[in-house]
PAVO-202518 format. One line per 2 residues: for each residue x, y, z of C-alpha. Coordinates in steps of 0.5 Angstrom, whole numbers, always signed. Layout:
<nodes>
X:Y:Z  ...
</nodes>
This chain:
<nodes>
-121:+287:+45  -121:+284:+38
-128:+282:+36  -125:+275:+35
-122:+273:+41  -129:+273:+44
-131:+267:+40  -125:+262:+44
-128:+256:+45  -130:+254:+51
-125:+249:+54  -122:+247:+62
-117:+253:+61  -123:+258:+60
-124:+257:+67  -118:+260:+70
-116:+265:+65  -119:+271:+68
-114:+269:+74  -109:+268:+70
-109:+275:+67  -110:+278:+74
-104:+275:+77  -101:+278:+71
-104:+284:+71  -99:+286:+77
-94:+280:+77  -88:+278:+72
-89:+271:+73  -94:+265:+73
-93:+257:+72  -99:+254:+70
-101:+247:+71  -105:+244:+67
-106:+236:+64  -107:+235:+57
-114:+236:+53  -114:+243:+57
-114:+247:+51  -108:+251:+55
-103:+251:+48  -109:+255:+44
-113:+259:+48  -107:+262:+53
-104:+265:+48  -109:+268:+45
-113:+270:+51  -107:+274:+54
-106:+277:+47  -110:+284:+48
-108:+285:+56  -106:+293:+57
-99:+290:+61  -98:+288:+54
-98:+295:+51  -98:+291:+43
-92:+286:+44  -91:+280:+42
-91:+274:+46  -86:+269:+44
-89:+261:+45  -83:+255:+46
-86:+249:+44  -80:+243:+44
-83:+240:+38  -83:+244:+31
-90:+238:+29  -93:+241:+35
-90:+249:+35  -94:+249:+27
-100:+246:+30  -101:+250:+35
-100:+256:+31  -105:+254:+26
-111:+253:+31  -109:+259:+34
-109:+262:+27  -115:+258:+25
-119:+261:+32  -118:+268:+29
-120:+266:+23  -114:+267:+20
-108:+264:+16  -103:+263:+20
-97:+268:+19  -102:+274:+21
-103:+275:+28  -100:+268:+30
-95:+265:+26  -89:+260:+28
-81:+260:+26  -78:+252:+26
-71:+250:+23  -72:+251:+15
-78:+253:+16  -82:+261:+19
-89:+263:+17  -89:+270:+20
-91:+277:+19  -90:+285:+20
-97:+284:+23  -95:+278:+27
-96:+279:+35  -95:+271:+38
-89:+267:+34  -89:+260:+36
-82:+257:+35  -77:+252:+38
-73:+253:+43  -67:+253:+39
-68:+259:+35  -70:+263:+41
-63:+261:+45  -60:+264:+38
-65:+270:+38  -63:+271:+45
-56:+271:+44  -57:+276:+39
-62:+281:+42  -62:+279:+50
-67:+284:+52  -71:+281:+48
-73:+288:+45  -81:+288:+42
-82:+282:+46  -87:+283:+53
-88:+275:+55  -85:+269:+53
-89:+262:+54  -85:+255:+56
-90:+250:+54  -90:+243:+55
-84:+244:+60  -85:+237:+63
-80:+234:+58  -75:+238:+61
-71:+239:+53  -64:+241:+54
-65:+249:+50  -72:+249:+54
-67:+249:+60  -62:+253:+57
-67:+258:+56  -71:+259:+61
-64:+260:+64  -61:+266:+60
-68:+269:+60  -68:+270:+68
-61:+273:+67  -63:+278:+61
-70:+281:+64  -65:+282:+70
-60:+285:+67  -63:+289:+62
-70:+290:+62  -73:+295:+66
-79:+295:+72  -83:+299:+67
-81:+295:+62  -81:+287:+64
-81:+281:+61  -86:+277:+63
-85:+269:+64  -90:+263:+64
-88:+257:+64  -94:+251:+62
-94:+244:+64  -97:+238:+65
-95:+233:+69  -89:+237:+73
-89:+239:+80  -91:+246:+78
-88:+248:+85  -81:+246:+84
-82:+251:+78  -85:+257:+81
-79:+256:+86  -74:+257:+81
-77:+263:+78  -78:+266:+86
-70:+266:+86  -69:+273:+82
-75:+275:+87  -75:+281:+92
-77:+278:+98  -83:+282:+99
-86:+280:+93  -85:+272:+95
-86:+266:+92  -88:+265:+85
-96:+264:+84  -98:+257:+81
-105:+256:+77  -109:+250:+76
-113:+248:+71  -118:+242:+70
-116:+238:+64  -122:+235:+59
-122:+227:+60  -127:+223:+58
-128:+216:+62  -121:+211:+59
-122:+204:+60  -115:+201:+61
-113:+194:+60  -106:+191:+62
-102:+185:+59  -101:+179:+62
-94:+180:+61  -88:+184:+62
-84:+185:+57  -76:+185:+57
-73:+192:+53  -69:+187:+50
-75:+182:+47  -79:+184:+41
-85:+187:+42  -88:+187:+34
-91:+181:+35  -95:+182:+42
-97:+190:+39  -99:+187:+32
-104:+183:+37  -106:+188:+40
-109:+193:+35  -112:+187:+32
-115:+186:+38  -118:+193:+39
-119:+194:+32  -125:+188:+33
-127:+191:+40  -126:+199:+38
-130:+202:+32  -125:+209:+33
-118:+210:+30  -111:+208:+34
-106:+212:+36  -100:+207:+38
-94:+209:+41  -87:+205:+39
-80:+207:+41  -77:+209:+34
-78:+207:+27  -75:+202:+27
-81:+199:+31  -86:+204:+26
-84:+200:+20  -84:+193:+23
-91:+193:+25  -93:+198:+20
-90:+191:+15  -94:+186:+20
-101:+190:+21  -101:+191:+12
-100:+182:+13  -105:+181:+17
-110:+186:+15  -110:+184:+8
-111:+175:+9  -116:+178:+13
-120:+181:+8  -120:+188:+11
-119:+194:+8  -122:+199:+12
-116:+201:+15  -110:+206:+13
-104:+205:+17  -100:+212:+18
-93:+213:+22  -92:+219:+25
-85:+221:+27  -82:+228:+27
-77:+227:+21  -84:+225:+17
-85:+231:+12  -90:+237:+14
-95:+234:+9  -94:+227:+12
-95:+229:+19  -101:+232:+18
-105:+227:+15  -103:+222:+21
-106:+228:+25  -112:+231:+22
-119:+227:+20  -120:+222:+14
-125:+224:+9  -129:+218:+10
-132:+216:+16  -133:+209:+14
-125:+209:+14  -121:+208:+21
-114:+209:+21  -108:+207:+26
-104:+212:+27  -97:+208:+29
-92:+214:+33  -85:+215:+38
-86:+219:+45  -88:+226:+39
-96:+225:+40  -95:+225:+47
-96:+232:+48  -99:+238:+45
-102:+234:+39  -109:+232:+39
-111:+227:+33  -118:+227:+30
-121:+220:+31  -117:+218:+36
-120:+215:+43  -116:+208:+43
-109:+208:+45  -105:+203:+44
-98:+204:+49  -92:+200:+49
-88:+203:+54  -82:+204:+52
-78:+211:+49  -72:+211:+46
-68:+217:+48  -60:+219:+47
-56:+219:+53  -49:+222:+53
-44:+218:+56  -38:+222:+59
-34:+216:+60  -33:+215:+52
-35:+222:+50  -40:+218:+46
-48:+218:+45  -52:+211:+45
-59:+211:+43  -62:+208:+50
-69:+204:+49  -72:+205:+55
-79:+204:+60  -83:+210:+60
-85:+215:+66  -91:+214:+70
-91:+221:+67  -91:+219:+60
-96:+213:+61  -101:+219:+64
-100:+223:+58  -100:+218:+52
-107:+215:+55  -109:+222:+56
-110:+222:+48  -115:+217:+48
-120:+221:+52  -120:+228:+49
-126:+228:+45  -130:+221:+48
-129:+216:+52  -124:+212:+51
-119:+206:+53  -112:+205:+54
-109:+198:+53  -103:+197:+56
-96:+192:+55  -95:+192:+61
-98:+188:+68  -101:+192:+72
-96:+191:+77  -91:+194:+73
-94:+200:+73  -93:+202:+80
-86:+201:+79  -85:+206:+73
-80:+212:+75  -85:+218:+77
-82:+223:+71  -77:+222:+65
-69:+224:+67  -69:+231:+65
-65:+231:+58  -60:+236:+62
-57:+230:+66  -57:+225:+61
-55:+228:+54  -48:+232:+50
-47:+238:+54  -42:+242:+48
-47:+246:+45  -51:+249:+51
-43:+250:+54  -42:+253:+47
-48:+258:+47  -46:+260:+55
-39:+261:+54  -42:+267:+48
-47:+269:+54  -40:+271:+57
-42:+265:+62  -35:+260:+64
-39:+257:+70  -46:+256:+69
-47:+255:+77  -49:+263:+75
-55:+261:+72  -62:+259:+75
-63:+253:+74  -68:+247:+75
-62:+242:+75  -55:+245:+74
-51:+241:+68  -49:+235:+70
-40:+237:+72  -37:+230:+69
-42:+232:+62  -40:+239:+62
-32:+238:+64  -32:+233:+57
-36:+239:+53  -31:+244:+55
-25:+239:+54  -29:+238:+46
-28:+246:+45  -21:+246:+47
-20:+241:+43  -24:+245:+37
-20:+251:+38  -26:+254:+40
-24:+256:+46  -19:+258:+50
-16:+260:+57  -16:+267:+59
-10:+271:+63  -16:+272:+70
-16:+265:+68  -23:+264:+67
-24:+262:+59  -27:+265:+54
-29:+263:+46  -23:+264:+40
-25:+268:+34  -26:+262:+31
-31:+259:+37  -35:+266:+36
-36:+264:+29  -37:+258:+31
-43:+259:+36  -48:+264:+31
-48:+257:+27  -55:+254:+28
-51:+246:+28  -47:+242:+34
-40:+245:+35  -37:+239:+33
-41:+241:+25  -40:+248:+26
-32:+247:+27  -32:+243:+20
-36:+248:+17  -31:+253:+19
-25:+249:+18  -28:+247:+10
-28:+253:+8  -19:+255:+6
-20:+248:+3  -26:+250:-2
-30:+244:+1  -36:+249:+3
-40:+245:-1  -38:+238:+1
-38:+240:+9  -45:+243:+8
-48:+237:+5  -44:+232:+11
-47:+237:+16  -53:+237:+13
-53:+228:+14  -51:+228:+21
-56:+234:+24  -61:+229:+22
-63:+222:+23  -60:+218:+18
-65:+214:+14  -61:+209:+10
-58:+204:+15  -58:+199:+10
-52:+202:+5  -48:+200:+10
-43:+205:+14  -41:+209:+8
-42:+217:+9  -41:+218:+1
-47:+214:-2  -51:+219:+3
-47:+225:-1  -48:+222:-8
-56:+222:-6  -57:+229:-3
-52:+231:-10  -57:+228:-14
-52:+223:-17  -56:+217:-14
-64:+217:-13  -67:+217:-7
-72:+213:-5  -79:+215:-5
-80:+214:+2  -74:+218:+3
-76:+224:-1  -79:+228:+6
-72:+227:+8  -68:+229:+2
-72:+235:+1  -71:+237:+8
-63:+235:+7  -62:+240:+1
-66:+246:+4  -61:+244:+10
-55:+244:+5  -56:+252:+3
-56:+254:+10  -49:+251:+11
-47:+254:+4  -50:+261:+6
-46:+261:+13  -39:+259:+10
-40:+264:+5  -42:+269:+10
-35:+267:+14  -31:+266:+8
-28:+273:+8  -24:+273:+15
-22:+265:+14  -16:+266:+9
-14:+260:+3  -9:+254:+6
-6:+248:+2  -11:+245:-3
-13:+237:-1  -14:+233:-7
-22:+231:-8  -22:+224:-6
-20:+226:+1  -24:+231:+3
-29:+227:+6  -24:+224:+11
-22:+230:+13  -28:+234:+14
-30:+228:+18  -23:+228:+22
-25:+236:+24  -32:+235:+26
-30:+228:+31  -22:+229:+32
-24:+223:+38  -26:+219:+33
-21:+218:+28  -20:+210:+28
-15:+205:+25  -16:+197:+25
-14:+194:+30  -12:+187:+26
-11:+188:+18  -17:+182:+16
-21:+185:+21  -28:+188:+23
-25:+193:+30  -23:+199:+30
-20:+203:+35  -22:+210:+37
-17:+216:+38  -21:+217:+44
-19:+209:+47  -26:+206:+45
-26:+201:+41  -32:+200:+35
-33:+195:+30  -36:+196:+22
-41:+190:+20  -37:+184:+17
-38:+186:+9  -39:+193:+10
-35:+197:+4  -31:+201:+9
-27:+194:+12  -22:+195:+6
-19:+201:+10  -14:+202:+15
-16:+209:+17  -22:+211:+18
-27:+217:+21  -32:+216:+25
-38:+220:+24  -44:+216:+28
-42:+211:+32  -47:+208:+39
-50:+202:+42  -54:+199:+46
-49:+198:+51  -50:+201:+59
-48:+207:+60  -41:+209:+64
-40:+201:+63  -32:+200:+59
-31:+193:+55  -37:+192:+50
-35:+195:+43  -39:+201:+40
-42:+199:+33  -40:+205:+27
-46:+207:+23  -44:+213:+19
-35:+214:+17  -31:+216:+11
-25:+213:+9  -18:+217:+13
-12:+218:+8  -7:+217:+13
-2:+223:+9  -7:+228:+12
-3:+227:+19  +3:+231:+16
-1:+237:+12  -8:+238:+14
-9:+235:+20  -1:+236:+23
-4:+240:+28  -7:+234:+31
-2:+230:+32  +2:+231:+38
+9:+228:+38  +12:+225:+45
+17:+220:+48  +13:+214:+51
+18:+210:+56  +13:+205:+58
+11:+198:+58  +7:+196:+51
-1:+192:+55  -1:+190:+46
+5:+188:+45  +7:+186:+52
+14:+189:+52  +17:+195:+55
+18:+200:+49  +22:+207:+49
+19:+210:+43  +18:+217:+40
+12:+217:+38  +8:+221:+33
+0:+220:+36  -7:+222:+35
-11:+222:+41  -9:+214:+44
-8:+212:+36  +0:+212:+33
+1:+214:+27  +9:+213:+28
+14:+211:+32  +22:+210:+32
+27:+207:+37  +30:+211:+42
+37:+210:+42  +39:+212:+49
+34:+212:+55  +34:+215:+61
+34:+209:+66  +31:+212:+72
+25:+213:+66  +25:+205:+65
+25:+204:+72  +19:+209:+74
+16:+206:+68  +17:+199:+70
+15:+198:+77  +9:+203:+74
+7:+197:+71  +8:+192:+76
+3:+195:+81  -2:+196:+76
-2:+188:+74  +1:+186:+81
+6:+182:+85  +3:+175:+81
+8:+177:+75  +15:+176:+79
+17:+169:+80  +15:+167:+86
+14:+160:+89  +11:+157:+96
+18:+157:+99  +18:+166:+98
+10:+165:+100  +12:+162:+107
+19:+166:+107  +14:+174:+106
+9:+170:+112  +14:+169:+117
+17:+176:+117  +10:+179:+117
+9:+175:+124  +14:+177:+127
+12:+184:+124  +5:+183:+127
+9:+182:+134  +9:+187:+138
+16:+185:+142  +19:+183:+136
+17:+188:+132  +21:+194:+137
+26:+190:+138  +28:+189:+130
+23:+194:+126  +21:+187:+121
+20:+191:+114  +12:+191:+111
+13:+185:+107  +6:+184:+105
+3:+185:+97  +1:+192:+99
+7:+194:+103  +12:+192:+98
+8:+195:+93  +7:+201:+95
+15:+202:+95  +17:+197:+89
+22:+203:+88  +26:+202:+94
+27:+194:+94  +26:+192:+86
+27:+198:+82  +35:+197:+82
+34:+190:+78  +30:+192:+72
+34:+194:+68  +35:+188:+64
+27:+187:+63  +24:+188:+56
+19:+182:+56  +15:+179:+60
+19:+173:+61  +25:+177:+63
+21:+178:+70  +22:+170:+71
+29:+171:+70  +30:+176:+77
+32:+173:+83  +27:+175:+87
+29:+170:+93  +35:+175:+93
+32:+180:+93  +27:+180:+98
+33:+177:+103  +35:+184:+101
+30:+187:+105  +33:+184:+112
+38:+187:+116  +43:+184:+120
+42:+180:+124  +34:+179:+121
+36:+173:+117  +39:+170:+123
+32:+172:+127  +28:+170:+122
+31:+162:+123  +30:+162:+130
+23:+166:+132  +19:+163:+126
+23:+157:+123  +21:+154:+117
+21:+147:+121  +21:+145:+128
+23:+138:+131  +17:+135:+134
+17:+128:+139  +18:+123:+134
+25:+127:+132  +21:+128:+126
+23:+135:+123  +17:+137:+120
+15:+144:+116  +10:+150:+119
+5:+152:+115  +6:+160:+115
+1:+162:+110  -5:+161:+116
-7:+165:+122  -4:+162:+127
+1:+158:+123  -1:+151:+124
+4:+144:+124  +1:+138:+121
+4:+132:+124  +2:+125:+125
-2:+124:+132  +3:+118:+135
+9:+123:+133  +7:+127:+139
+6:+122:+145  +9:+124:+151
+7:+132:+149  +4:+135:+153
+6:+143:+151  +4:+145:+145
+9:+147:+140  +11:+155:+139
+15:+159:+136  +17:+166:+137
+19:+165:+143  +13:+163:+146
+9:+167:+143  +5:+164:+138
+2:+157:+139  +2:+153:+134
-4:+150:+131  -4:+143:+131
-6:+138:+126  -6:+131:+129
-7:+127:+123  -9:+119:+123
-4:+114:+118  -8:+117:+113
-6:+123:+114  -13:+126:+115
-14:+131:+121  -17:+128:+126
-16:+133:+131  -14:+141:+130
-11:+144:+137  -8:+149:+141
-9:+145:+147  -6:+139:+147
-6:+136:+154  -13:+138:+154
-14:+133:+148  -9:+127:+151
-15:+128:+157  -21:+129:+153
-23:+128:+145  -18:+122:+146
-21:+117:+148  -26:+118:+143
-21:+118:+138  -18:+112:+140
-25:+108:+140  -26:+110:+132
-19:+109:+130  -16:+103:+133
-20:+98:+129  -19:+102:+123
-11:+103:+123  -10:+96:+128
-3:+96:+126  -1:+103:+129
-1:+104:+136  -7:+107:+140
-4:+107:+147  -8:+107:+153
-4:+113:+156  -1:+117:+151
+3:+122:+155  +7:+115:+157
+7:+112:+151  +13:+113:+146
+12:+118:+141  +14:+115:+133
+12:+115:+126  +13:+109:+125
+8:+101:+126  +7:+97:+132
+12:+93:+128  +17:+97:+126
+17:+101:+132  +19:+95:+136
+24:+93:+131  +28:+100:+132
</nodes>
């Protein structure tokens, strides 16, 4: 063993590390559970590092996050007594610190699905490391997964690539299952060892008050720092959902402090687009004791980090994540409640070097209702780039992999139709797909399909330069939401025609460093793309974007308006005064919300686009426009329209008049749209309501129904067969009034065979003629149909009326000279002999001049007075 690695610090993972290299002796995979503070990101690593199994190989240590991967490399170097870059060293975008004398490289996740697709046997490797795999990342999955296949395939026994996965707060056996899968049974499960963590006593203190996602929490956090500022001598570490909140507290705590006369405090953000330089002043000690700092972070110091000073903890329980909506092919930035998982996590960081406390937003009550663990990002996020990466692997159907959770099938269908749409893909005489020339050169691209497509696509064009600048914006999380939604002031910064601001210049570095990747890619690609047809400068930002997010090329709905409509049917809207509202034609770059996801009707907000020259649908992009004849009914224009229409997506970008048009087309296209929007836009009237109700008795009657077959007249029966009974009368119809002009009494009377017209009057008439002589209309619309009459009309009856020849009793309504119901019946003799009496006491003095006889079924019926009565 190498003379430095006897000097480990003694931590709680010092404990279980001579088991763990003794499972690893005879055993190819170990999943370790251990909570934070246990020290199993540093002392794992270099532990294992001498072990014969290794034979002089490299460990290769995922880390999803690229502050957390040069941290760790740099403790780890640091142990050794060395720089980092020797023995340990750590490879992130833009950035690698790595030797010939290298021997365990901590990199993220997305340079080793790269690396894997270049050598899947992972040759020189002996181990890989998933650490922090509780935060379920997309590329940390897709990883695990092409490792389990590539060591089955291509590694030999002798050979083997090790694989330990590192947790938590994960359920370590639902991991270790997964890793048995590839097992011969013999060998049974996978073994799983625990390690204590290192936690000092934390005092945890709630809030009085639950706050809603959507109420502001700066003003209740400023508080609380200001609280724990007096009550706690150490420095704070306060997590916040985004910076957004970082910037607003940061404002409101400098206030604060500053008219209180307070100035041993140093406010720093910490988020993972800060510089390198930024981010670890945040982590490491202040040179001055006297001095306390309040470290203001997203979920990134979770895990993986230990911040110098820090025993308070100041939590506002939300996270802002991404979230993939396959509804709209679009992803919104969700603010969400953290897991139990998390707030376990984050008030572990107040506990690592003393006793500490955690002071929390949220009641006491509220935190028994948090969800146990985060949504793994595989169910929730844009699936293209790990269907793209997977489709390089020779995988078409990512069921033949092992996974934790397998891709959702609604997100991976959407990203397979996106390639389709990007020509990256295509469909393979087996039937199965496989990747294009162009979706090849695609994949070897470190950048989303969508970026990758435009890059490509710039290159015949000369636009290199111009597409690596727009692919280098929108890899990163755009920091000058205040210009507004105009890509090109983005590119006049990153070209130096603009200044950036200086609390941007981290970004701008990053940006340029990005920029020179992209060129170097496209010049590299340049060679097998052949020259096309030159677009003139003023348009090539349009026409990058439109090739990157062919979905979201928009036009304006209303010429003096703010809205737009996507190509993908969605609608989005720009700020009032942006610059960009002067264009009818627009492409969309970034666009989200805060809408509920799978939830259609709320308009997105567009927040990055470019102007679209609307000339670029007949050359460049031609071969987005699909043209077709649409026979159909207009929803916008609410008329019937036969057009040929050239489109993009749902968009038309022209049109002109059919001249001749097939009439069973306009009738198919019609009824469709009366069953979309119903029976209700036909002329009905009480009369045809009655009308459909009395053949549907009679249809209900089983007798009858033998006897004659009565047609299915109800709203769903004459729906579903709107071709046989209405088709024939639509071909007049244009607008929406025309429907208003059909005779539809006709029509429905249509449907009735001889004699049904003549059976309809004498089974279910629409009057029935009671003892008064009266002739008085039935009531077909309620079940059983029912007559409303006045009670002294029907003295002397002692049937009930019905209809159908006797087959259905009416329900009668007896009303009083008011004409209210003063009994409803079907059992009128019962009536005369029972509830009468009572009836008669209430109503004879209050309606004394009609008769209220002592003996009705004696009395003579009328609807008439007692005077007009005797007068007639």
């Amino acid at each position: 063993m190498h003379q430095a690695l006897k000097k480990l610090p003694n931590l709680p993972i010092s404990f279980v590390l001579d088991e763990i290299k003794a499972i690893l002796s005879h055993e190819h995979e170990l999943v370790l559970e251990a909570p934070p503070g246990a020290g199993k990101t540093t002392l794992v690593p270099l532990a294992l590092l001498d072990e014969p199994w290794l034979s002089g190989k490299k460990i290769i240590m995922l880390e999803p996050r690229r502050m957390a991967a040069r941290a760790a490399a740099q403790r780890m170097a640091s142990l050794l007594g060395e720089s980092v870059g020797k023995r340990v060293g750590y490879r992130v975008r833009l950035e690698s610190c790595v030797s010939k004398e290298t021997r365990i490289e901590v990199i993220t996740e997305g340079i080793l699905a790269r690396r894997l697709q270049s050598d899947p046997s992972l040759e020189g490797v002996g181990m890989v490391i998933l650490d922090e795999f509780h935060e379920r990342n997309l590329d940390t999955d897709l990883c695990l997964a092409l490792c389990l296949q590539a060591r089955a395939l291509l590694r030999e026994e002798s050979e083997p690539l090790k694989l330990l996965v590192m947790s938590a707060t994960l359920d370590g056996q639902a991991v270790a299952a997964l890793l048995s899968e590839d097992r011969q049974e013999a060998l049974g499960e996978v073994n799983v060892v625990r390690s204590q963590g290192r936690m000092f006593p934390i005092d945890i203190i709630y809030n009085d008050k639950t706050y809603l996602i959507k109420e502001s929490i700066i003003d209740p956090v400023v508080a609380m720092i200001s609280q724990a500022l007096e009550r706690d001598s150490s420095s704070i570490l306060v997590f916040l959902p985004g910076q957004g909140e970082i910037r607003k507290v940061q404002k409101a705590l400098e206030s604060l402090l500053t008219s209180q006369g307070i100035d041993k405090v140093v406010i720093l953000p910490l988020y993972g687009s800060l510089s390198l330089d930024a981010q670890r002043i945040a982590i490491a000690p202040l040179k001055d004791n006297d001095i306390r700092k309040v470290v203001l972070s997203t979920d990134i110091a979770e895990t993986s980090l230990t911040i110098d000073g820090v025993s308070v903890v100041i939590d506002s329980g939300l996270v802002r994540e991404p979230a993939f909506d396959p509804v709209t092919g679009m992803t919104r930035l969700l603010t969400r409640r953290i897991s139990k998982a998390s707030s376990i996590q984050r008030m572990g960081r107040a506990g690592r070097l003393e006793p500490g406390r955690c002071y929390r937003l949220w009641h006491e009550e509220q935190q028994h209702q948090l969800v146990e663990h985060s949504t793994p990002e595989i169910l929730q996020a844009d699936l293209a780039s790990l269907a793209l990466q997977l489709l390089r692997w020779g995988v078409d159907d990512p069921t033949e992999l092992h996974w934790l959770d397998q891709p959702p099938d609604a997100a991976y269908n959407q990203a397979i139709d996106l390639l389709l749409q990007l020509g990256a893909i295509e469909i393979q005489n087996s039937g199965g797909m496989g990747l294009t020339g162009h979706g090849k050169f695609m994949s070897k691209m470190p950048a989303h399909p969508r970026l990758a497509h435009m890059l490509l696509s710039s290159i015949p064009h000369n636009f290199s330069k111009q597409a690596s600048m727009v692919a280098a914006i929108l890899s990163d999380r755009d920091p000058f939401s205040y210009f507004g939604a105009d890509l090109s002031e983005r590119l006049s910064i990153v070209s130096g025609e603009l200044t950036c601001p200086q609390q941007n210049r981290a970004w701008l570095k990053r940006t340029q460093q990005q920029v020179k990747v992209f060129e170097k890619l496209c010049k590299q690609a340049s060679h097998t793309i052949e020259a096309e047809c030159s677009i003139p400068d003023k348009q090539a930002l349009g026409f990058l974007v439109a090739c990157a997010y062919p979905d979201r090329i928009a036009c304006k709905r209303k010429k003096n308006g703010e809205s737009y409509r996507l190509s993908n049917g969605r609608s989005a809207v720009l700020n009032a005064h942006d610059s960009l509202n002067l264009f009818e034609w627009i492409a969309v770059a970034e666009v989200g919300g805060t809408g509920q996801i799978g939830v259609s009707g709320k308009e997105s907000r567009i927040y990055l686009a470019a102007p679209l020259d609307a000339e670029l649908f007949q050359s460049s992009l031609s071969s987005m426009v699909k043209e077709q004849d649409t026979i159909e009914w207009d929803e916008q224009a609410q008329r019937f329209v036969a057009e040929r229409r050239e489109t993009i997506g749902v968009l038309i970008v022209s049109s002109k008049k059919l001249n001749q048009i097939p009439i069973d087309e306009k009738r198919k296209a019609l009824t469709r749209f009366v069953q979309k929007k119903g029976l209700h836009i036909l002329p009905w009237t009480d009369e045809l309501r009655q009308w459909q109700s009395r053949v549907m008795l009679l249809n209900g009657l089983p007798d009858i129904q033998q006897a004659q077959q009565w047609p299915d007249v109800s709203d769903h029966g004459l729906l579903t067969t709107l071709d046989q009974w209405l088709a024939l009368y639509l071909d007049d119809i244009s607008t929406l009034s025309d429907f208003k002009k059909l005779d539809l009494k006709s029509i429905l009377n249509g449907l009735l065979l001889w004699p049904q017209p003549q059976l309809l009057e004498e089974l279910a008439p629409q009057k029935i003629k009671v003892p008064s002589g009266s002739n008085i209309g039935i009531d077909y619309a309620q079940s059983p149909p029912t007559l409303s009459v006045k009670l002294q009309e029907m003295f002397g009856c002692e049937q009930t009326p019905s209809i159908a020849k006797g087959q259905v009793s009416l329900l009668v309504h007896l009303l009083s000279p008011a004409k209210r119901p003063l009994q409803i019946t079907q059992d009128l003799a019962g009536f005369w002999r029972g509830s009468y009496e009572a009836v008669k006491k209430d109503m004879k003095g209050r309606y004394p001049r009609h008769p209220w006889p002592d003996n009705p079924l004696e009395a003579l019926p009328t609807q008439y007075t007692k005077r007009r009565a005797n007068k007639k």
